[in-house]
N, C-alpha and C positions, 0 to 999 in steps of 0.2 A: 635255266631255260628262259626264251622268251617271256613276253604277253601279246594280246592286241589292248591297246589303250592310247588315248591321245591327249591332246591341253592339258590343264588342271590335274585331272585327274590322275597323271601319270604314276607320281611317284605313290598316291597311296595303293594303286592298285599292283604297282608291281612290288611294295613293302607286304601288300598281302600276297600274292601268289608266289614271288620269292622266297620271301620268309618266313611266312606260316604264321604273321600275326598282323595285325589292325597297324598303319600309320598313322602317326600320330602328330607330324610335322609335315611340311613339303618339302622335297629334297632338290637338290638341283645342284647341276658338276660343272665347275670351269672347263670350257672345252681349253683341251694343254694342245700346246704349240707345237707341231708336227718338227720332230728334230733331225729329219733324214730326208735324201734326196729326192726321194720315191713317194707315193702316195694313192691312194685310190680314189676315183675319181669315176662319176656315175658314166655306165654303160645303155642300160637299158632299161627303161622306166616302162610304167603301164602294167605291172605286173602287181597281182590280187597276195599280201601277206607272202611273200617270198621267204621260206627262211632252208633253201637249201640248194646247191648247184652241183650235177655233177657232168661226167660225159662217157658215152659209151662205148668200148673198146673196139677200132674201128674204125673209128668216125670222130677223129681228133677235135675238127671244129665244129659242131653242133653241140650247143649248151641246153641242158636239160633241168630246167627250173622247177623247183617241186614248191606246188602254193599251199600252205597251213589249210586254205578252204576247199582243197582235195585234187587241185588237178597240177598235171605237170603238162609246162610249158615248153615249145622247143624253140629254142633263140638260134636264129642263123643268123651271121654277120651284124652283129648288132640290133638285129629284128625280131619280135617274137611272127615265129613262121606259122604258130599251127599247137596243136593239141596233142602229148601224146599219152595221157592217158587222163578221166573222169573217175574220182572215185567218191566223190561228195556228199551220193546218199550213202555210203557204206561209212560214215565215221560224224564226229560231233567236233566242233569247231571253234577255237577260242581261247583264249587263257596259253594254256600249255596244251590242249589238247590237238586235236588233229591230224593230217596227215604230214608228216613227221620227217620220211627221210626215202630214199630213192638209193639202191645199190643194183649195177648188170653184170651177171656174172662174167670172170676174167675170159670165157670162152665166149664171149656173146657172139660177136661176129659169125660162132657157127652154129651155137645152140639156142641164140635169141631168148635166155631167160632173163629174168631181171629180178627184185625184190622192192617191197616197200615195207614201211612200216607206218603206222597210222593209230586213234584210237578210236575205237568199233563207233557205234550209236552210244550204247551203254558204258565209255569211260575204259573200256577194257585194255590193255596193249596188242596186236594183231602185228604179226610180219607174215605175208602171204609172198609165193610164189608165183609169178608170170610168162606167160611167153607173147613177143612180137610176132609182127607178119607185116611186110611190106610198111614198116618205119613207121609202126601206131601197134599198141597196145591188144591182144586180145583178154577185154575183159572174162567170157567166159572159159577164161583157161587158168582164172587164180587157184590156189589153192595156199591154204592155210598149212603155215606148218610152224607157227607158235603162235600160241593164246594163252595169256596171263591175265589173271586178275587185278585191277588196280582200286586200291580200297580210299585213293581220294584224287581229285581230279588234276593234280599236280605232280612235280617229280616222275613225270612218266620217263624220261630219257627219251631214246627212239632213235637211235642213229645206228646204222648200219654200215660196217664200212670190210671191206676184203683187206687180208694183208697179201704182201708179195706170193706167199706160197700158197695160196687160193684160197685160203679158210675164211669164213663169216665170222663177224664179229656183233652182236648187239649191247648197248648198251643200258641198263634198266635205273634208274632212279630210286630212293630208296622207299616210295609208298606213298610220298606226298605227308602234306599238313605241316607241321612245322618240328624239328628236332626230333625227327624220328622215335616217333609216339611208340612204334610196336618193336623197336630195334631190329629194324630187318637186316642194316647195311651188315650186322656182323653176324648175322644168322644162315647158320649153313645151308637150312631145310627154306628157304625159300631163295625165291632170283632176285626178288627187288634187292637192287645197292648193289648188283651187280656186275662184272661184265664179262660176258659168256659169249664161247666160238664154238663153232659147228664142228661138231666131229669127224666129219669127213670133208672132202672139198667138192662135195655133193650135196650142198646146204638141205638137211630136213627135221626133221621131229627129234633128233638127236644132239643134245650142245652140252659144251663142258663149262664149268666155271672156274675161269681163268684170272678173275679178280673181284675183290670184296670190301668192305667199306667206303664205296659209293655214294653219295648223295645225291649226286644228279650228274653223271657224267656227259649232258649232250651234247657235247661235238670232243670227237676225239679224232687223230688219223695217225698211219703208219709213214714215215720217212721214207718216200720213194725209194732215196737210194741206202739205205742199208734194214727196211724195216723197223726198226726204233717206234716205240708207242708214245704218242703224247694224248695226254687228256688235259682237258679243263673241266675242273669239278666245281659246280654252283656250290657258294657256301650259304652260310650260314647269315648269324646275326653281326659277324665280322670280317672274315676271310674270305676270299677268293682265292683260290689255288689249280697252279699247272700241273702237272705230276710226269713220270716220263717212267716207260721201262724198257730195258736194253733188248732188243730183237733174241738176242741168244736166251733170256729167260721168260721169252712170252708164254710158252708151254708151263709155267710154275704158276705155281698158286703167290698174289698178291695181294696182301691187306692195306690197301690207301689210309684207313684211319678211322674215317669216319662210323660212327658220331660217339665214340671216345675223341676225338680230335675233329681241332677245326683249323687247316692249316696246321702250324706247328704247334699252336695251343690244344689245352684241355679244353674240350668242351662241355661233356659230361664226365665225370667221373666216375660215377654211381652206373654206367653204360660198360655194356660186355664189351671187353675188345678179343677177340677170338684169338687163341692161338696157334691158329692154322695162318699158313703164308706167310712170305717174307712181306719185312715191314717195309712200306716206302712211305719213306715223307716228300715231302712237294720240293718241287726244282725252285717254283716260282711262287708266291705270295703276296696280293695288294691288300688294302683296308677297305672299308666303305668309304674311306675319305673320297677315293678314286673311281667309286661304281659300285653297283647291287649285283651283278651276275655275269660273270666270265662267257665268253663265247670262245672256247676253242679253237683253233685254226689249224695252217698247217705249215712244213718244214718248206720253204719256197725252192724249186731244184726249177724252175722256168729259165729262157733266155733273154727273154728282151727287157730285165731289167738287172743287170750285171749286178750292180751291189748288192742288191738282196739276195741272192742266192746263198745258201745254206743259213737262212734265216728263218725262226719259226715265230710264223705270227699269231696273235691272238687278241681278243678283244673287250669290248662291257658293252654291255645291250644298253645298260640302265645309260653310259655317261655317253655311248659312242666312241669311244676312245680306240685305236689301234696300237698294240705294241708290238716289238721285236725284239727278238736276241740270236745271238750267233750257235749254233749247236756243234758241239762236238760227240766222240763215243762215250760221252760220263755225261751229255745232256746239256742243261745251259752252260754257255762258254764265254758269256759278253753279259754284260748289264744289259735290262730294258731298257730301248727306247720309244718314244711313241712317232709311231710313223701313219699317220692317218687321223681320219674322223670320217666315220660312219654310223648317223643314227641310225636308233634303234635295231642295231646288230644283231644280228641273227644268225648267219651261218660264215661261214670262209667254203670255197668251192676250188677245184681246179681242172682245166680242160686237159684235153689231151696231151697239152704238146708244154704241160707242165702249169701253165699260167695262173696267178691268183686272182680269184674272185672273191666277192662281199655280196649278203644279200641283205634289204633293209626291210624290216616288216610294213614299212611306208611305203613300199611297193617299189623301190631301184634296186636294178643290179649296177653292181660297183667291179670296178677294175682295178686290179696295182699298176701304175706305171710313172 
């Protein structure tokens, strides 16, 4: 996951909230030379720690910016238009926490619900339920329908995302600090390390867990067009890793690895690896050479930029860096390339009508084209 942090200080603060220990050097990543046609390039600026875009079924071109410091913005035509929703005293802000992710449900257009996720005053993880009215928010109509505890202010996850056949998806982190102190990612009896869908397509107090050894899954999404799971899981003291699972086995139980594994390495040894779920190991894997913390993206099915399509992008908060590869039904199909440069990365979004976006916690929205 992200941070907020700037100048000097960048790299030791994200060595600590990344990685669960003290820096002890300054770090700093050659920005690598964009190797593709395509690229993103700043959309709309002014915007408070952006680190999420989505858009509501509907309503193709209205962009729905969700800001870490609690409120989501509506961008029309390149503009921020207006406000549609404040939730800034309900949650605590900074580091990794805050308000975290924005999901409407596939009916919205008639039933105008929505979700977020965010983390409380107290550090907690919170996904509440919403309903609109006339294109804003009614705050008194949230209601809570998951609250977990989080035992340190990091690795919270928080992304929320539908697949094709209307199910909720959340993603949880495995507990924060560093190398998973209490081994949640492989422990059945709790949710952190995560990632859990809603048992019916009536998102409530009921969810299953659909995947396990997690570290920090946040940002993952489904393959528009055939459903396909990709995540990006923040590593550790070395790896960064994609991971992918094929739409036909999303209903099975899957074990990522962690924190017996980090990437394709041992991490811990001496660490449970449960043997519950099939195993997956990661499609994609970089070093720290190249960055501190993956940012997720997504499979690109837009039109107005012909080459990238059926390319899934993703990224590194820490170096700014954009990559891509070609997807097929077994997952990566092409070598990375790096197609872009967006500091401090934060999320990948897409509008209605397919299109990729970038959010930068420096406050731009970024565009592919």
């Amino acid at each position: 996951m992200m941070a907020l942090a700037a100048g000097g200080v960048l790299a030791a603060v994200l060595a600590y909230l990344f990685l669960g220990r003290p820096a002890t050097a300054m770090v700093s990543y050659k920005s690598a030379k964009v190797a593709t046609s395509y690229s993103f390039a700043p959309y709309v600026s002014g915007l408070d720690a952006p680190d999420y875009v989505t858009t509501a079924p509907g309503d193709p071109d209205t962009l729905y910016v969700v800001e870490q410091t609690g409120a989501v913005r509506i961008v029309r035509d390149g503009k921020i238009a207006g406000t549609f929703l404040d939730v800034h005293r309900l949650i605590v802000s900074g580091g990794e926490q805050g308000l975290l992710s924005l999901a409407f449900s596939p009916r919205y257009a008639t039933n105008h619900l929505f979700f977020i996720s965010y983390t409380d005053v107290h550090g907690n993880s919170r996904v509440a339920r919403y309903r609109a009215s006339h294109g804003r928010a009614v705050r008194s109509s949230a209601r809570i329908i998951l609250a977990v505890h989080q035992p340190y202010s990091n690795h919270n996850g928080g992304l929320l995302q539908f697949d094709k056949r209307g199910y909720l998806y959340f993603g949880f982190g495995d507990g924060g600090s560093g190398g998973d102190p209490n081994q949640n990612a492989q422990n059945m009896h709790t949710l952190l390390g995560k990632l859990i869908r809603s048992r019916t397509r009536t998102p409530g107090r009921s969810w299953r867990v659909v995947g396990i050894g997690l570290r920090n899954p946040w940002r993952f999404t489904f393959d528009p067009a055939n459903d396909n799971l990709w995540i990006g899981d923040v590593g550790q003291d070395s790896w960064e890793e994609v991971d992918f699972r094929p739409a036909r086995n999303l209903d099975k139980l899957a074990n990522y690895g962690w924190s017996r594994y980090e990437g394709y390495s041992v991490y811990d040894s001496g660490h449970r690896y449960a043997k519950a779920g099939a195993k997956v190991r990661p499609q994609v894997v970089y070093s720290h050479d190249h960055g501190c913390s993956i940012t997720g993206g997504y499979v690109y099915r837009g039109a107005a930029v012909a080459a990238a399509r059926g390319r899934y992008f993703y990224g590194d908060y820490c170096a700014g860096t954009v990559w891509s590869f070609r997807v097929g039904s077994h997952g990566r199909a092409s070598a990375a390339v790096v197609s872009g440069q967006v500091p401090s990365l934060s999320s990948f979004g897409v509008d209605g009508h397919g299109e990729l976006y970038a959010t930068s916690l420096d406050g731009t929205l970024y565009r592919l084209r």
